[in-house]
N, C-alpha and C positions, 0 to 999 in steps of 0.2 A: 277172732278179734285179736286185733295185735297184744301184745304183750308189755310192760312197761318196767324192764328192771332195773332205773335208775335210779331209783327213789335218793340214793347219796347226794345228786345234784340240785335234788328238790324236789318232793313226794307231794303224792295228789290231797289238792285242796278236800279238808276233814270239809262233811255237811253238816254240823254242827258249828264249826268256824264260817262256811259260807252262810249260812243263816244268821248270824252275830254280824257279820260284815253289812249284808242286803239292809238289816233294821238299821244298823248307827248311821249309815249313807244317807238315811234320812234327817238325821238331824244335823239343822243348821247354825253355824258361829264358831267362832275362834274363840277357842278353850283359853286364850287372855282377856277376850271381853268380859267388863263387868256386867251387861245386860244379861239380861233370864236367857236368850238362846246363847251365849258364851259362858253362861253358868252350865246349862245344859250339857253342852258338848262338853266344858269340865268336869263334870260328874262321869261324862262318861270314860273318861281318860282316868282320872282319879280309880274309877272302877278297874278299870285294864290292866293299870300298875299293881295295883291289891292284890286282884288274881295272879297276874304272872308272878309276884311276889311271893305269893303263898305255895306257886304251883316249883318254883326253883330253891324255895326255902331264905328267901330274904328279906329284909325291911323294905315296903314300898318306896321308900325315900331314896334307897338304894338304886332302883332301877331306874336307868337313862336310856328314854326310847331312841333308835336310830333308825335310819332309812334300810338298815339290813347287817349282817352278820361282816361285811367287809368295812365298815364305817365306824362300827365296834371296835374293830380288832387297832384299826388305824386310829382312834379314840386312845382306845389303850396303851399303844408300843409310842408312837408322837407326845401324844400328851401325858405321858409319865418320862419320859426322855425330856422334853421340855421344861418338866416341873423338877427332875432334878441335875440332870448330865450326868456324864459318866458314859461306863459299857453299858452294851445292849449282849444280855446274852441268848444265843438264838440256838436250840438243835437243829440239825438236821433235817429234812424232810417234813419241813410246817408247810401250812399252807400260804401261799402266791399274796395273800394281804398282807400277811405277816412279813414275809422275805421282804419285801417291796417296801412297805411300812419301815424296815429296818435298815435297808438300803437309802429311804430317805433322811433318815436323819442321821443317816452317815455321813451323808451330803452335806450336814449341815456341822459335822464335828465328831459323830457320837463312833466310838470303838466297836467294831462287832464281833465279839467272841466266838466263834462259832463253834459247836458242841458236838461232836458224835455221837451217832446212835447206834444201836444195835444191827442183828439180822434181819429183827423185825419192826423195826423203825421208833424201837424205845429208847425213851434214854434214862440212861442208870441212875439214883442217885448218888453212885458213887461218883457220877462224873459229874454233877453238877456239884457235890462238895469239891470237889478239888478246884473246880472253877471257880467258886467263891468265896474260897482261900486263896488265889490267886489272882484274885480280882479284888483289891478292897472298894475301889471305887463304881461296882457298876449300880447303875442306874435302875436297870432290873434283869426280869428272868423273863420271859414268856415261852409257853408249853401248849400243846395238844391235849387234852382230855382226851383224844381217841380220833389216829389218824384217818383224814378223812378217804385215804386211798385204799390200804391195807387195813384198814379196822382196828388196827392196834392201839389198847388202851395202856396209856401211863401212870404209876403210880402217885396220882396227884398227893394225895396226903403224908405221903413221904416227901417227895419234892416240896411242899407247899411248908414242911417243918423244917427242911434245911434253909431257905430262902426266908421264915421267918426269924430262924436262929440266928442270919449275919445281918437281918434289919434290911432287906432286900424286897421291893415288890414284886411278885409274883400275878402274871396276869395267866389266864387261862384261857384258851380257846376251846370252851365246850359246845361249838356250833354243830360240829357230827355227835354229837352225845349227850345234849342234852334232848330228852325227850324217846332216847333211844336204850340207856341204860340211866341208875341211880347217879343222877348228877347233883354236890354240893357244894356251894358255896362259903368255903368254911375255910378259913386260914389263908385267904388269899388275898389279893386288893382289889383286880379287876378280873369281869368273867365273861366273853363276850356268847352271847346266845341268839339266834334268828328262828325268824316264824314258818319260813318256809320248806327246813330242812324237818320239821317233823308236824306238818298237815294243815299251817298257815298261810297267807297270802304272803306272796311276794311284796317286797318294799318296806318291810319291817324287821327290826331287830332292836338287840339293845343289850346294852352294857352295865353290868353290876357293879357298882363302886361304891367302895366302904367308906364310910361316911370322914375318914380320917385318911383315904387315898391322897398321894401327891399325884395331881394328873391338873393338866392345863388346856383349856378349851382349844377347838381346832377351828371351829364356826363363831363366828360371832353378831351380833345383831340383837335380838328380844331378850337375851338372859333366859331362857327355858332351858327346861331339864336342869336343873339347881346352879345354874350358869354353865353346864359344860356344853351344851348342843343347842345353839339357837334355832330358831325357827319354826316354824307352824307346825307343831305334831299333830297327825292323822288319829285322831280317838278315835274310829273307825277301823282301821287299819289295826291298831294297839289292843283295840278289845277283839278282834279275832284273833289277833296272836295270843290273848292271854286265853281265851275258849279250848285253842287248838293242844297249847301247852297242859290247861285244866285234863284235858281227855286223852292228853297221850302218858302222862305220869301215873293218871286213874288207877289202870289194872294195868303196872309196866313188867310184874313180872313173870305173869300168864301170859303178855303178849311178847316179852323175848324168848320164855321156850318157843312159842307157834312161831315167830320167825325163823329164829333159829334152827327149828326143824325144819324147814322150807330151804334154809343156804345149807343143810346138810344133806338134804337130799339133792338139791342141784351141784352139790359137787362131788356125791357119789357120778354121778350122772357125764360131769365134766373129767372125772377120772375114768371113767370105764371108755368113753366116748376117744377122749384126747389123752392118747398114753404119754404125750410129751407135758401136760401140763401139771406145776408147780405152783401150789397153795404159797402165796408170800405173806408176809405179816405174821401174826400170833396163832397157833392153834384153836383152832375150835373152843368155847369155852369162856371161863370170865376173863382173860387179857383180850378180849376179843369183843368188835362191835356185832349184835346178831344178825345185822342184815348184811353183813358186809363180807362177800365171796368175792378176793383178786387172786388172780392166776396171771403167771406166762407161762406161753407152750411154745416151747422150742421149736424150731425150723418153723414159725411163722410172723406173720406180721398183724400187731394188733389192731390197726385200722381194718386191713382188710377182714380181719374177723369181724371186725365191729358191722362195717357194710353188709357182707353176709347174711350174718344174723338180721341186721335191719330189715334188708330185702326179704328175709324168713319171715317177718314180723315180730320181732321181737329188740326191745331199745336197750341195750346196753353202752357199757363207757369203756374206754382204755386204760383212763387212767393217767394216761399222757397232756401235756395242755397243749394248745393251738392258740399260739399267739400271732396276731396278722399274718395268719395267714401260713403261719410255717408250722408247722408241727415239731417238737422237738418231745425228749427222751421224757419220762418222769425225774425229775429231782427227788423225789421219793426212793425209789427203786435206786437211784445211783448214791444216797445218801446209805442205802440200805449195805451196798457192798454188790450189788450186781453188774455184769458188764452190762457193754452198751447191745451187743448181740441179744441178752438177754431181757435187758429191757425193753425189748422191739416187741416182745411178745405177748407184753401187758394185756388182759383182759378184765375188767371189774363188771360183776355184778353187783347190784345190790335189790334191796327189798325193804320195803315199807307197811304201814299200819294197811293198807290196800291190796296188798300180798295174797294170791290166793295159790291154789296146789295147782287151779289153772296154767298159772303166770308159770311154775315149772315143768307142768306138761309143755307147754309153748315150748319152754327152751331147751327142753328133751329133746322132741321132735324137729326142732331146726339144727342140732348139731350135725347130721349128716351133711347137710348143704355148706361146714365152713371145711370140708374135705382140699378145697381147691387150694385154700391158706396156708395148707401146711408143708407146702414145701417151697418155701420164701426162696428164691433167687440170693 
């Protein structure tokens, strides 16, 4: 049976969430009808927001449903850039909404500070203090909770006291980490979080915002979600997100050692096999996400490992993006200090709540077949 080590890019639907999903499908009306079936469907939404609220640790009022973790994020970094101007200050190696997000409203005025990070793609708070004595005017901060390439977590509550000490917003991208490690909602203004990155259905996500956030709608129409995201929310869709989230915070830290056990033995496994491959990101341990094993191995090329393995049965990621069609380096990896020779070699595994010792036997036994990859042209 093939194998599935992708879970970073979105982990298999929880049966508990798909069971949650199948029953609210049935009910019918738009959660702003006054009629009993748009009371309905409001209760069940009302209900969704509750839970996920309870499950991330914040006031339901707080949470603002979105169509997924990239809507969030561009919610966040646009609509707090709008509500007040100024810089944007951006580290290194965020994810592609974020950059892009930030990129936009460059377009439209805004300064983009750009921040360094580390070896393993952190960023110090040494360095964002000095950015923010250097910056009287920005607009805001936004950070990783825990990068989604290399695993690497950030010192949020450090970060989250320097950026409240110069009266700065601080938004957070905990899409790889919530539901993965202890994630809080605590001293920040916005948090962006999705269903689908820990056992939810795709097409959902949503944005924590404190009730005293500066942030300015991007949708407009019906006034839903306390006016920042118009349009028809899916109470369907919202109460599996909030089931998936209920079951994966449950028992979270019984089930990061059994992950973790599982990315330690597969990369026992990728050391012994591939004597050129290099662990990137954090050590093993708490700077670290516990499903998240990235490597490059020298003298190859990480597509073609990635094919390989596929053809072996088994799905892993690069780590690299593919934009129309072109495949270019990681920005990650090059924000990291690696060259480009280096980055070519990118490998990500990752592993999910669905993870078994199977899914590493699989990828044991298919490392002989990526022999052909290692000696790149």
């Amino acid at each position: 049976m093939p194998a599935y080590l992708d879970h970073a890019a979105g982990t298999t639907l929880r049966p508990a969430a798909a069971a949650a999903l199948a029953e609210a499908l049935g009910t019918v009306g738009n959660p702003s009808s006054v009629h009993r079936h748009g009371q309905a469907a409001r209760a069940l939404l009302e209900e969704a927001r509750e839970r996920l609220a309870a499950a991330v640790g914040c006031e339901p009022v707080e949470v603002v449903f979105t169509s997924g973790g990239t809507e969030a994020v561009n919610l966040a970094v646009i609509g707090t850039w709008r509500s007040r101007g100024g810089a944007v200050l951006l580290p290194g190696g965020e994810h592609a909404a974020t950059v892009e997000a930030a990129e936009a409203v460059g377009r439209e005025g805004a300064r983009i500070v750009d921040l360094p990070v580390d070896a393993d793609a952190r960023l110090a708070p040494s360095v964002l203090a000095a950015a923010l004595e250097a910056e009287p005017d920005a607009a805001l901060v936004t950070v990783l909770a825990a990068n989604n390439e290399v695993g690497t977590r950030n010192d949020v509550p450090a970060l989250a006291a320097l950026a409240r000490g110069a009266g700065v917003p601080l938004h957070v991208d905990a899409i790889a980490a919530f539901g993965a490690v202890p994630t809080a909602f605590d001293g920040v203004e916005t948090m962006s979080v999705s269903s689908v990155k820990l056992g939810g259905p795709a097409g959902v996500g949503a944005l924590l915002v404190r009730r005293t956030a500066p942030i300015t709608a991007l949708l407009h129409g019906g006034g839903q979600e306390r006016g920042l995201r118009s349009g028809t929310p899916s109470a369907a869709l919202a109460l599996a997100f909030a089931v998936a989230a209920e079951e994966a915070v449950a028992d979270l830290e019984a089930e990061e050692r059994r992950i973790a056990g599982l990315r330690d033995r597969a990369l026992a496994g990728l050391r012994a096999a591939l004597p050129g491959a290099t662990l990137r990101g954090a050590e093993p341990g708490p700077r670290r996400l516990p499903g998240n094993l990235h490597v490059t191995v020298a003298g190859a090329d990480g597509e073609s490992l990635l094919f390989l393995l596929d053809a072996a049965g088994v799905s892993v990621s690069t780590g690299s993006a593919c934009l129309a069609g072109v495949t270019r380096l990681s920005p990650v990896l090059l924000a990291m200090g690696l060259t480009e020779d280096e980055a070519r070699g990118a490998l990500r595994i990752s592993f999910g709540h669905s993870s078994t010792e199977a899914d590493v036997d699989a990828l044991l036994a298919a490392l002989p077949a990526l022999a052909p990859a290692l000696a790149r042209p």
